[in-house]
N, C-alpha and C positions, 0 to 999 in steps of 0.2 A: 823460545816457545813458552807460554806465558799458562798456568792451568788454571781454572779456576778456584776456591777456594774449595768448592766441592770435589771435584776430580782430586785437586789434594788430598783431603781430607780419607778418601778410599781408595789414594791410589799411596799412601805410605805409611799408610796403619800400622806399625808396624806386630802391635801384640796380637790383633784378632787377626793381621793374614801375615803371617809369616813363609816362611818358602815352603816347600808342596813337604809329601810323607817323612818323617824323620826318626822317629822311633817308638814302637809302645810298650818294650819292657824297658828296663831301668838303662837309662841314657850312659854309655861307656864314651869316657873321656879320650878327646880326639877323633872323634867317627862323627863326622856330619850328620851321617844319615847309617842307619841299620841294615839298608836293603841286604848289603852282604852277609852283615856277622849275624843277625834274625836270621835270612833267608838260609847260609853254612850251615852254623853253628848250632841253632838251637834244635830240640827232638821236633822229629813227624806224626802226624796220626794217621795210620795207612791202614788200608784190610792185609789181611792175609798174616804173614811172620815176620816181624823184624827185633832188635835189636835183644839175641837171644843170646842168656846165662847161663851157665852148666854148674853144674857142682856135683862131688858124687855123693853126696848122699840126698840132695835134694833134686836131682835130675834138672832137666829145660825149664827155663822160665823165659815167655817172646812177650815183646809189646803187638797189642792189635788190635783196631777198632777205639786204642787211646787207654784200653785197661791192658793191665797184666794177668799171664794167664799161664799156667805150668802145663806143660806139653808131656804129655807119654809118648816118646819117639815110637816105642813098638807097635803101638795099640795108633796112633793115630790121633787119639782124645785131649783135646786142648781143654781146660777147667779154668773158668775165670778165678782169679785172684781179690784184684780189688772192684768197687762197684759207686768213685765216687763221683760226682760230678765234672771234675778236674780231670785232666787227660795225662794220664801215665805212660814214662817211656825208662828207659835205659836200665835195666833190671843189673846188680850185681850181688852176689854170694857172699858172704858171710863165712871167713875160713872153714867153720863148724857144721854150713848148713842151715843155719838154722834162723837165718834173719835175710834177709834182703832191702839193697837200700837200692833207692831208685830216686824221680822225680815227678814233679807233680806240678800241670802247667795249668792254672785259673786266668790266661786270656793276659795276664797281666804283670805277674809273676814267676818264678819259677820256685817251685819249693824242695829239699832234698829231705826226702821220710825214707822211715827205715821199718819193716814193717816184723816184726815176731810169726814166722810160718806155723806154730801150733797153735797160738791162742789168736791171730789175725787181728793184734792190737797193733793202729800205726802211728807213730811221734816224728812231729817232725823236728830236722836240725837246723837247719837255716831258710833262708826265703832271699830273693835278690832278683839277681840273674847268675839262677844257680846251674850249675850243668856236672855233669860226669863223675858220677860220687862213686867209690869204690873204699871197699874196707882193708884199714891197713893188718900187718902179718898177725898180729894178735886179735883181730876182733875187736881192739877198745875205742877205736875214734873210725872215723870216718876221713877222708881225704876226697876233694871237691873242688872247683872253680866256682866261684863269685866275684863281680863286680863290687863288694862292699866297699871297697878303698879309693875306684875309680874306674877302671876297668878291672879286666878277669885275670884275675892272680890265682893262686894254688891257697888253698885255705886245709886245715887239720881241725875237726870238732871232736873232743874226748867226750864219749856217750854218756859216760858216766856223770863228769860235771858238767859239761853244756860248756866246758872254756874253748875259743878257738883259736889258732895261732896262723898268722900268714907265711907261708910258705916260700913267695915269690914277689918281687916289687918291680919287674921291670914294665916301663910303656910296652903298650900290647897285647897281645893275649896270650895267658896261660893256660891250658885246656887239657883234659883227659891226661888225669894222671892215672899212672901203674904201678907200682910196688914191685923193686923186687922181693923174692921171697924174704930175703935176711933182713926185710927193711931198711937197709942201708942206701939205696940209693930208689931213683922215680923218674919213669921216661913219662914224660908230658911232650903236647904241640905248645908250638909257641907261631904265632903269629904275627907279623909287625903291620901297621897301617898300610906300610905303602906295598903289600901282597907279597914281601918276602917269608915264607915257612920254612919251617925247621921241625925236627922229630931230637928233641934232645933227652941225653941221658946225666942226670943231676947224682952226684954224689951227696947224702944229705949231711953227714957229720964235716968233710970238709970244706960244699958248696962248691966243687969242681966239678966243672960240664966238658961236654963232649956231644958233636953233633952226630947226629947217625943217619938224618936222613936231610935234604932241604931242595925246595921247589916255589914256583912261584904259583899262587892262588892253586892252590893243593886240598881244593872247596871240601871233598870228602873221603879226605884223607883219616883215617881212623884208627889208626893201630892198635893191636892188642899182642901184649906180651904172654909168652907162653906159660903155662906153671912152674917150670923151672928158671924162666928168666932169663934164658940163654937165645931165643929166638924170638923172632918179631915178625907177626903179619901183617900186610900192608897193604891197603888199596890203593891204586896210580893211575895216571893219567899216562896211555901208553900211545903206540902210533895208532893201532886199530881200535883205541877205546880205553875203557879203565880195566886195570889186568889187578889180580890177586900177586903179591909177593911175599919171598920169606927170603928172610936175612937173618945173622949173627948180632948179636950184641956187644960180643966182646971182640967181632972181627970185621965193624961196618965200614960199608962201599961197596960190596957186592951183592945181590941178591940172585934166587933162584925165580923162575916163573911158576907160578901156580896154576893161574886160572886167566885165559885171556877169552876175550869174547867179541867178535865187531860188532857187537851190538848189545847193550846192556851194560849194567853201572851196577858192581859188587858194590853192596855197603855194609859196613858195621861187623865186621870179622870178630870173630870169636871164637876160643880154643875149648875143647871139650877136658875134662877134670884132671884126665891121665895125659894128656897135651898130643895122643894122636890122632884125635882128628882137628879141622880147623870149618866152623860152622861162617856162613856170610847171605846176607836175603838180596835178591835181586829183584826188578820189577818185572813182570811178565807184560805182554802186548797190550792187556786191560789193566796197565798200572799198580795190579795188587802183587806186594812184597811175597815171594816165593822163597823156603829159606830153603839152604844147600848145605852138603858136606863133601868136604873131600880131605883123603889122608895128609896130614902131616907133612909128609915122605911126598906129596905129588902121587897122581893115578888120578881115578875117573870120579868126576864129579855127580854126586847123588842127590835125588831132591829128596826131602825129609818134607811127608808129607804130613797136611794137618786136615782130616778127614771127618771130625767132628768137632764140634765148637759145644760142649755145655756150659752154658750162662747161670746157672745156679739158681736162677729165679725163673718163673712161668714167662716165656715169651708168647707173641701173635707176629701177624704178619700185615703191614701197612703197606697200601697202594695209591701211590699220591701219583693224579693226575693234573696235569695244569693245562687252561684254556683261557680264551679270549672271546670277545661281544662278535669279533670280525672276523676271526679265522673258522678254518672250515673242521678244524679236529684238534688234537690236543697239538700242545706249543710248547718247544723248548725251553727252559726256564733256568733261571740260578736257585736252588734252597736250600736252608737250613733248618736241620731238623736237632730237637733238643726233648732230651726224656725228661723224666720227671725230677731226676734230680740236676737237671741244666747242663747232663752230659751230651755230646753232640753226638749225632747216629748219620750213618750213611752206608749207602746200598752195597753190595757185596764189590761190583765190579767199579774200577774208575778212581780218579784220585780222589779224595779231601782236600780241601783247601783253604787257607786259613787269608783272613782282611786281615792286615793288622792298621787300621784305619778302627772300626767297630769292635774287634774282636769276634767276627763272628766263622764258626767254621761255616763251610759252602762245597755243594756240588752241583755238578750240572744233570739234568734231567731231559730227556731227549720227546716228552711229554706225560710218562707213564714211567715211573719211575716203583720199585717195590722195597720194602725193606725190612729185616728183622728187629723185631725191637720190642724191649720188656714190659711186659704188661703193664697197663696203667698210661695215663694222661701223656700226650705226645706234644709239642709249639712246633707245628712249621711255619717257616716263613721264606716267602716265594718273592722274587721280581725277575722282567726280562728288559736286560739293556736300561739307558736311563731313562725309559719313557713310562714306567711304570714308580708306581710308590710299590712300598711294603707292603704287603699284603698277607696277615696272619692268620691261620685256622690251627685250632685247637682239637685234638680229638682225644678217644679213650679206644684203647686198644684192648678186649680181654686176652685170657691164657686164651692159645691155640686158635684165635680167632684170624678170618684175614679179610681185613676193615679195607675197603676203600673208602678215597675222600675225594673232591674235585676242591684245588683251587683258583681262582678266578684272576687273572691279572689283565684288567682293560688297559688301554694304552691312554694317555694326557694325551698324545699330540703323536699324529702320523705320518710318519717320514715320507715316507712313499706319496700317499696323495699329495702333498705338495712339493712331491717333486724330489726329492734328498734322498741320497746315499751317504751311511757312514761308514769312516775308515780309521783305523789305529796303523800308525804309517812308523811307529818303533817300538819293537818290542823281540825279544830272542826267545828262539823254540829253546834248545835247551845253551843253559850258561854253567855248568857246573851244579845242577841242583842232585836232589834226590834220582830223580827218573830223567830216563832217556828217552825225550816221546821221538814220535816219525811224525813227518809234516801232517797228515791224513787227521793227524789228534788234533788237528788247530779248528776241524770243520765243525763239531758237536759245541767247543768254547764258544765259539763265533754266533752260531744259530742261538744258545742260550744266551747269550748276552744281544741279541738282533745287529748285530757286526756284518755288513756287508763285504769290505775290503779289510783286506791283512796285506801287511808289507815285512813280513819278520824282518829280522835283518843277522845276517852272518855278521858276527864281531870274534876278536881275538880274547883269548881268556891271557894276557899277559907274550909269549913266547908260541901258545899253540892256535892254531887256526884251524879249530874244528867244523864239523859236518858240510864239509863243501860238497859232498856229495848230495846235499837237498837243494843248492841254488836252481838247478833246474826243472824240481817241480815244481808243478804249476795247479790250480784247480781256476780255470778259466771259463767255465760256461756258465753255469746261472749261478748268484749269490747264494751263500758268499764266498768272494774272489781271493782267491792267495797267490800272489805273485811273490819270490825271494827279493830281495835286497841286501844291500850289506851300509855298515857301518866301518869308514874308513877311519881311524883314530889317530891322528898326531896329537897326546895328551897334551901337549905344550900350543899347539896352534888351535885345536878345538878340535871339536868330534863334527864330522858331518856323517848325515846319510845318505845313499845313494838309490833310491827306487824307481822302478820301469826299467831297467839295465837287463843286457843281456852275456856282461859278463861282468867279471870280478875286476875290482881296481886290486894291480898290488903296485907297491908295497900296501899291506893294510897299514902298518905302525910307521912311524919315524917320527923324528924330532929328540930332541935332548930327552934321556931317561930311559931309552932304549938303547940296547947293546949292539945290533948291528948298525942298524940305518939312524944312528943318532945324532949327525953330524949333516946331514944331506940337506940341501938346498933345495928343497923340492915345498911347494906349494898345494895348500888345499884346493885354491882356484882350481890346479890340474885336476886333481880328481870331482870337482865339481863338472866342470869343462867334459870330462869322458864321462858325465852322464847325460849332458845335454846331446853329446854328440848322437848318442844311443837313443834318442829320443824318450829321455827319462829326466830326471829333475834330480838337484842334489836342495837338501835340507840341514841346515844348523841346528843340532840334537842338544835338549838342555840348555841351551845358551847362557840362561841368568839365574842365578843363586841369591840373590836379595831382592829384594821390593825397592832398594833406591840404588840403578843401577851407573848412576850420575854424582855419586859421594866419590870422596877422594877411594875408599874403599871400593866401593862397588866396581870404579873403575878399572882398579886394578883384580878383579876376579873375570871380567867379559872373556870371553876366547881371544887369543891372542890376533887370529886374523880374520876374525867376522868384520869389522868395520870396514875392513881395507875392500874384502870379498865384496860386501853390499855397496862400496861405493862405485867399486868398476863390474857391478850389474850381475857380478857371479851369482848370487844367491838366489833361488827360485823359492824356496819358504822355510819359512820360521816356525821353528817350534812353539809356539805361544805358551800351551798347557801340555804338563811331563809331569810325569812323576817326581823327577830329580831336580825339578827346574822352577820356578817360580815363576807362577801366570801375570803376578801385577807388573813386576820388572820386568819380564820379557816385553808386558806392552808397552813401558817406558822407551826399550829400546826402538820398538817395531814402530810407534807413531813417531820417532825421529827421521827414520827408514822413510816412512811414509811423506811425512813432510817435507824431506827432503828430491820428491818426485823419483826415490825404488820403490819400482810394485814388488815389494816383497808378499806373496803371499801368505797367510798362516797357516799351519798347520797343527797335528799333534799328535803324540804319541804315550802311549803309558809308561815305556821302557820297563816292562816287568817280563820278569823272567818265568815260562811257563812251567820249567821243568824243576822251581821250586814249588814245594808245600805253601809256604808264606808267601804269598806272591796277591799284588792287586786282579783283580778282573781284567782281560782282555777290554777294552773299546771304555772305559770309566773312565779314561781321557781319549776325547774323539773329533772329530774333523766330521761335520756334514756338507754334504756336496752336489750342486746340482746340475747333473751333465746337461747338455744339448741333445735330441733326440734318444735314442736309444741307449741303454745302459750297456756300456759293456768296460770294463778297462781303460781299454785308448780315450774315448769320451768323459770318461771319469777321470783318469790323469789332465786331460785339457782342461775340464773344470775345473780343477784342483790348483793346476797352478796360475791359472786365472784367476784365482779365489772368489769363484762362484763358490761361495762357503761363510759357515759360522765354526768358531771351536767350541768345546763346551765340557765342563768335568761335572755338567748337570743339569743346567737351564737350555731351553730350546728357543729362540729365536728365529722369527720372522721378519724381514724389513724391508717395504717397500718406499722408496721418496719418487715423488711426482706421478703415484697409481702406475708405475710399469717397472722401474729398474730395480734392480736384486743385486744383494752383492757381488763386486766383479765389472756391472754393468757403468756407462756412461752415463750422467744427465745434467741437459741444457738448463742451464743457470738464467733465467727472466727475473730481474728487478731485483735480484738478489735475496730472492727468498726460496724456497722450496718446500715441497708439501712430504709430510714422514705419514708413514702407517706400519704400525711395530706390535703383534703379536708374540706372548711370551707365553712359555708354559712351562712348567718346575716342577719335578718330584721330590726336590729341597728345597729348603725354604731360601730364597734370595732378599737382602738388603737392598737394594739400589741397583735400578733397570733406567738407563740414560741414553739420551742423544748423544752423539760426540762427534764434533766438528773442529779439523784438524786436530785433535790430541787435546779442547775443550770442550767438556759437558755444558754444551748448551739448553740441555732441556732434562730435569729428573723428573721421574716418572713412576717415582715410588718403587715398591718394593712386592711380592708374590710371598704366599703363604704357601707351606710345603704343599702340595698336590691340588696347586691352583693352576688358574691362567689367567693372562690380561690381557686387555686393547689400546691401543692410545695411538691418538692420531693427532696430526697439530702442520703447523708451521714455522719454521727459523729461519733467521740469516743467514746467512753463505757468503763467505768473499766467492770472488771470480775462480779461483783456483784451490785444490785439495779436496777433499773429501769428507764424508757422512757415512757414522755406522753406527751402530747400537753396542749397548754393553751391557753384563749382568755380571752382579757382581756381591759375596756374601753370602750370610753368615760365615761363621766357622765353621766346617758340620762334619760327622763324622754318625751318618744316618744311608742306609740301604736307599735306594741302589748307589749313588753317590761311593766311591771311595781316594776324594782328595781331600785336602785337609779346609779346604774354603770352596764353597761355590763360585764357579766362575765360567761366563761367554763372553762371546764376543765377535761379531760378522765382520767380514772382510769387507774393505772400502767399498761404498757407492762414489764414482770418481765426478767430482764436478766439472762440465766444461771437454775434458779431453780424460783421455787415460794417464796415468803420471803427471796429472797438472798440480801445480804446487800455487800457493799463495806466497810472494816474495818476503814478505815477513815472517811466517814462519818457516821459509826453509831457510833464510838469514841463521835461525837462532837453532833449527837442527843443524844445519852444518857447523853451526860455532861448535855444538855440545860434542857430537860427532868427530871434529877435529880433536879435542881435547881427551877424548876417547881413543882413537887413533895416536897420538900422542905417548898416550902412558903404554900403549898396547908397544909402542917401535921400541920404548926405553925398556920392556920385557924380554923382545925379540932381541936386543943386540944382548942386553945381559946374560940370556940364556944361551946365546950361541959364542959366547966369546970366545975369541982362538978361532973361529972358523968363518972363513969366506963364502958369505950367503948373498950373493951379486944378486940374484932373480928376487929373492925375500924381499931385498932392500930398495930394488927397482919398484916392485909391485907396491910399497906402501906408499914411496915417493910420487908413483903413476894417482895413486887415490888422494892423496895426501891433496894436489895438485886440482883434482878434480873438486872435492871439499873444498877447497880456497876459492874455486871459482863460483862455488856455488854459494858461500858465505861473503860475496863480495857484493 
């Protein structure tokens, strides 16, 4: 397959598109991508109480609303602390009392300040990707985790000189360290890439360890040591949920239960001064952190309420409405609200949620939205789904006043009149975040971002196969639609997803790397195959991680058995645009697919996890769809894997050839030419909007300016066989509503001739590339399974293998 110099040119760019979200605080050495150690490891900005400090003589100190704030447990009254622009979390005590060091997150950084509680002057010690600073037994340095060296080590800064010393140098993460009291020794988490945790106990004069606790992806796992050092509480991942524990220090492997809950996620445990009680915040039903206490010793858990909030400055009350030209009353919406000192505000009920794309914090608003917020100058800013730009209004809020505003969000381009439904077909309700939502939470995301279909999908966090008790809701009658699914993961063969099913594949895991089922001779095909049988479709999740997925490299990164899958017809659609995945190489592979006469069709998923803090938008990578007659699921699934469809992580596309066929559809080939008509509309700005015939740009068609739209119509060659589709493609961007790291669409084949007709020269040269893909993929499969008799593996690539030959002949 031959490309043009232009198709080149934008399809292996490598510096402006690189593969999809990767990281936006300081890049830790060995981690592709941050979704995890961002999304775990780094603080939240939540309402209500979390991450609370005791001391006795300075009493509670909780993060909330992103400041810190000293809490009167008796009285109820929570008193703001600090009041900066930056978002403050993780408070810790100062032996004395009388200082507190914490952190301090600018969007972009993390910083560890330390702040003086009488004269409220604060300095900061370090900046990075700083996290979990606590003061050692004397009060003179600080102890902390920062990436300065590469990843997150164990760092010491003496206050007095500013010198720091590293603590820790192994690959991995080192994270929340404890002191015992004698200084002599420091239980920190340690972390390794490939999801093994540990809770270790470090001897510091000798550097002798000793494990006390270890689990795999152990997301918020948090321990706190008690004041005397002899016990450890510990959130876990149990059978009915995450349970509170208490253990020995000098006697681990056994622990006591504290607190278990089937429903709800303790975080961030903490001992109170005299070490009998042990404090921890949970989320309540509306998302906002509740903090709790319960003795030491085990007994009844109590909520430690916070019953007044003084802010220390004059507040008002702001009522942000948001509408549209065409709806009939206010509209769902995404926004961010910023005070005057560029701190981010949001409404009493519901999460925060943080782009790390822009930086920007965000919540959803169900059209009327209300909020407390400090007098003086307020920035909102509003969009819904990607069919809207940015859209900013500025207001002034006096003391005690309650301002409403309306803002305005018209739409570019309307799904519905021409016909389209969108869907985000991967993505997980909860994967180990902060909060524990219930399916029901996914309806309010969906409406604010104009999400039609949702396909969550059940996946394995490592060893546990959580919440299979939601596979069977459902919300089925008018949009939008949430049907479960699941992600079945052989890390070693590829991940697929399975949606429309109406039961579970097991095994979910197997292949090498796994401890039970690591040796099994079992095939993705099967579990592709038991979703067709269900009258459902199985899809290839993430597939490609580079832009050139036909280098001797890239090769060897594909899924182990997509090729083989696509050639003996298993695959019903591709992930094109992911989060995790990369939109230019995935369509290097899918126009081989294509040319080679698989109707593979596209799809896409954000794969973000809901029940992080840091998590992309629901539907900001999405699949538009346009059923046959009436909308409902079954009709939308048909569409779907017809790819009557475009994908898109921001440009909208229209395309009709010969004034009637739509992507998915057939058209008659006369004289060898055929007539295009291509509307495009963008709320980013796109580079390069083209014809593409068989896998070349036949026709560029220029480029769209952020919150434009275009027309172009024309005429090109066709061989007899393959197909015609449109593509958008570019900048960089890292602009609302948008949060992928390039713009990018791209419609599913107009089929020339027949459905799956192929033109014999270029499916000669996909089957070559194909083969040779296939190839490096078998010498992975026997490597990785060596010692073991995999008959059915080695048949099924042979069976493809065969099939490629003949099609490359």
């Amino acid at each position: 397959m031959k490309l043009s110099p232009l198709a080149l040119a934008v399809l292996v760019a490598p510096c402006a598109l690189g593969a999809q979200w990767s990281n936006r605080y300081p890049k830790n050495v060995g981690f592709n991508h941050h979704v995890y150690l961002e999304g775990y490891e780094l603080p939240i900005m939540a309402n209500g109480a979390l991450d609370v400090a005791a001391s006795s003589t300075g009493g509670l100190v909780i993060a909330s609303r992103g400041w810190l704030w000293r809490l009167d447990a008796t009285s109820g009254v929570a008193t703001r602390l600090t009041s900066s622009g930056g978002v403050d979390s993780r408070p810790s005590w100062s032996p004395d009392g009388r200082r507190i060091a914490f952190l301090r997150d600018d969007s972009r950084t993390l910083a560890v300040m330390v702040r003086d509680m009488e004269s409220g002057v604060e300095t900061e010690v370090d900046r990075g990707m700083a996290l979990d600073p606590v003061f050692s037994a004397d009060g003179k340095s600080v102890v902390y985790a920062n990436a300065t060296s590469g990843d997150l080590d164990l760092w010491s800064a003496d206050l007095s000189t500013g010198a720091k010393t590293r603590l820790t140098s192994e690959a991995g993460l080192e994270l929340r360290p404890q002191l015992l009291p004698d200084g002599q020794g420091i239980v920190y988490t340690s972390k390794t890439r490939g999801g093994g945790d540990q809770i270790r106990l470090r001897q510091l004069p000798s550097g002798e360890e000793s494990v006390l606790l270890q689990g795999s992806i152990i997301s918020q796992t948090r321990p706190a040591l008690s004041p005397d050092g002899k016990l450890l509480v510990y959130n876990w991942p149990g059978t009915l949920g995450w349970e509170l524990r208490l253990m020995s220090t000098e006697r681990p492997g056994v622990s006591v239960l504290l607190v278990a809950k089937p429903r709800g996620r303790p975080v961030a445990p903490a001992w109170s001064a005299d070490g009998s009680t042990i404090y921890f915040s949970e989320a309540d039903a509306q998302q906002v952190m509740r903090l709790y206490a319960v003795p030491a010793n085990g007994g009844r858990v109590s909520p430690v309420a916070v019953g007044e909030w003084e802010w220390g400055v004059p507040t008002g009350r702001l009522s942000v409405r948001t509408t549209c030209a065409e709806c009939a009353g206010p509209v769902a919406a995404r926004l961010g609200v910023l005070d005057a000192n560029g701190h981010p505000l949001a409404p009493s009920l519901g999460m925060s949620r943080f782009d790390g794309q822009t930086g920007q914090m965000y919540f959803y608003s169900p059209g009327v939205v209300e909020l407390e917020v400090p007098a003086g100058p307020v920035v909102i800013r509003g969009v819904r789904g990607l069919t809207t730009t940015e859209r900013v209004l500025r207001a002034t809020v006096a003391a005690g006043e309650s301002r409403a505003v309306s803002l305005d969000l018209p739409e570019l381009w309307n799904a519905r009149r021409a016909g389209y439904y969108s869907g985000d077909h991967h993505f997980h309700l909860n994967y180990g975040g902060q909060f524990d939502l219930a399916p029901q939470e996914l309806l309010p995301l969906m409406a604010g971002e104009g999400l039609d279909v949702a396909t969550p999908l059940l996946a394995n966090l490592h060893n546990r196969f959580e919440n299979q008790g939601h596979f069977d809701w459902r919300s089925l009658g008018s949009a939008p639609l949430v049907r479960w699914g699941q992600e079945v993961r052989s890390h070693f063969l590829g991940h697929v997803g399975l949606i429309g099913t109406d039961q579970l594949f097991w095994p979910w895991v197997w292949g090498p790397g796994y401890e039970v089922y690591g040796r099994d001779d079992r095939l993705n095909a099967t579990a592709l195959q038991f979703a067709r049988e269900q009258g459902g479709a199985g899809i290839y999740v993430h597939p490609v991680s580079t832009p050139t997925p036909f280098t001797e490299a890239g090769l060897a990164s594909l899924p182990i058995e997509l090729v083989a899958d696509a050639a003996m017809g298993m695959v019903d659609l591709l992930e094109v645009v992911c989060l995790w995945s990369n939109a230019v190489g995935a369509t290097e592979l899918w126009y081989r697919f294509l040319n080679a006469g698989l109707p593979v069709a596209p799809s896409a998923g954000t794969d973000a996890m809901t029940d992080f803090h840091r998590t992309m938008a629901l539907g900001t990578t999405r699949v538009y769809v346009r059923p046959e007659g009436s909308f409902n699921f079954g009709s939308y699934m048909s569409a779907l894997t017809a790819g009557r469809s475009f994908v898109t992580t921001g440009p909208m596309l229209e395309l009709t050839v010969n004034g009637a066929a739509h992507p998915g559809d057939v058209v008659r080939v006369s004289g060898g030419r055929v007539k295009f008509a291509l509307r495009a509309a963008s709320a980013v700005a796109v580079d390069s909007v083209a014809i593409v015939v068989n896998g070349r740009t036949v026709r560029a068609l220029g480029g769209l300016a952020a919150g434009t739209s275009g027309e172009w119509s024309g005429e090109v060659a066709v061989p007899r066989g393959g197909w015609i589709a449109a593509r958008a493609i570019g900048p960089s961007t890292a602009t609302w509503p948008a949060m992928a790291e390039y713009a990018f669409a791209h419609t599913a084949p107009v089929w020339l001739g027949e459905s799956a007709s192929t033109d014999p020269a270029a499916r000669r040269a996909a089957a070559q590339d194909l083969l040779r893909a296939l190839a490096v993929a078998e010498q992975r499969l026997v490597a990785g399974y060596e010692g073991s008799e995999i008959p059915r593996l080695r048949a099924h690539f042979a069976e493809a293998r065969t099939r490629l030959q003949h099609m490359a002949q």
